[in-house]
N, C-alpha and C positions, 0 to 999 in steps of 0.2 A: 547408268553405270552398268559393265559388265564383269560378271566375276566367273571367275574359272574356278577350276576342282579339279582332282584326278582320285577316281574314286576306286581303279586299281591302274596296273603299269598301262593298260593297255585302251582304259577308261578315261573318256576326255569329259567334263559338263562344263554346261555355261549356264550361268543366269541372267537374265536380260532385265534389270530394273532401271530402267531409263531411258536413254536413246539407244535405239536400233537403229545406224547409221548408216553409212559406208566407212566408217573409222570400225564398228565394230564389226563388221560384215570382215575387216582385213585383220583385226586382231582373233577373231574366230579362227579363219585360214590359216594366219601365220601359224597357233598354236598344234591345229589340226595337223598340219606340216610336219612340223618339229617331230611328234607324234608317228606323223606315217614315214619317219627318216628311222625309227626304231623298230616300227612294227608292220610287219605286211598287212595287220588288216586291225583296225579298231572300232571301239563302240564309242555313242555319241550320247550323250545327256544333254535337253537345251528345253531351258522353261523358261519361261515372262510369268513377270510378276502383275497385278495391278497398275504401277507406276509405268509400264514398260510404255513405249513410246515406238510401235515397232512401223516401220515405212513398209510400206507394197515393193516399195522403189528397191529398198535396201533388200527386199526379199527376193525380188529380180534379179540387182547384180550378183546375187550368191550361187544362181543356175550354172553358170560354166563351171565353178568349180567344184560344186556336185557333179555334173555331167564327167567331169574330168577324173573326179575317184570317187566314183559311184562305184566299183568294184573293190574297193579298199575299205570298206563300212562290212563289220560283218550286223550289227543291233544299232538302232536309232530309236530314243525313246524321245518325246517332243511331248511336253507338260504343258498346258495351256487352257484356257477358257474360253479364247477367242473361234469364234465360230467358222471364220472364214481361215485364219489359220490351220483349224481341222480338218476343213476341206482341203485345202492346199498339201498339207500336211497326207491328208488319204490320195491323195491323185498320185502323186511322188511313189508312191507304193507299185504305181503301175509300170514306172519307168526305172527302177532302183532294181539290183541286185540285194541290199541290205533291208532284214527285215524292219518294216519301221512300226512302232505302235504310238498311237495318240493316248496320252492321258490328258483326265482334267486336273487341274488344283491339288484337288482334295485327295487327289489317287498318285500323289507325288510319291510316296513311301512304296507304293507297287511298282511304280516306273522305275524307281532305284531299285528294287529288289530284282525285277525282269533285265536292267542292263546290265547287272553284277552279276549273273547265273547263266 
């Protein structure tokens, strides 16, 4: 399951507790979309949970369209445990315009505080 949020106008989050797909990879997009048809530039909230079920694959097909509005992110906060996601997650740091910070789990309430400010 993926669930959305909007934690201000310009504030998009996702939760990932279940499949990480290409279903969710495009309902990610679409909403991200909608989003940058409003705003020139917005922030990203996106944690897995436990249950999440996240593909390499699904994380693949998501690079063009990061590549494509890598300059329309102004804050990218990425909650997560997974280790190789951290990595993945820090590398992006080197090719990105938008600041991105990894948190863990437990440091979810800081990652919402750093996207919102």
């Amino acid at each position: 399951m993926l669930s959305s949020f909007t934690l201000a106008d310009n504030i998009i989050g996702f939760i990932v507790d279940g499949s990480y797909d290409e279903f969710a990879v495009e309902k990610i997009q679409f909403e991200v979309n909608e989003k940058l048809e409003v705003f020139d530039k917005v922030n990203l909230y996106l944690e897995d949970t436990i249950n999440a079920e996240i593909s390499f694959k699904a994380v693949l097909k998501n690079l063009p369209f990061k590549i494509k509005t890598e300059n329309r992110f102004d804050k990218v906060a990425v909650v997560t445990d997974r280790k190789w996601l951290q990595v993945f997650s820090n590398l992006e740091k080197l090719f990105s315009n938008a600041e991105i910070r990894v948190f863990s789990g437990q440091n979810r309430l800081e990652a919402i505080h750093w996207i919102s400010h």
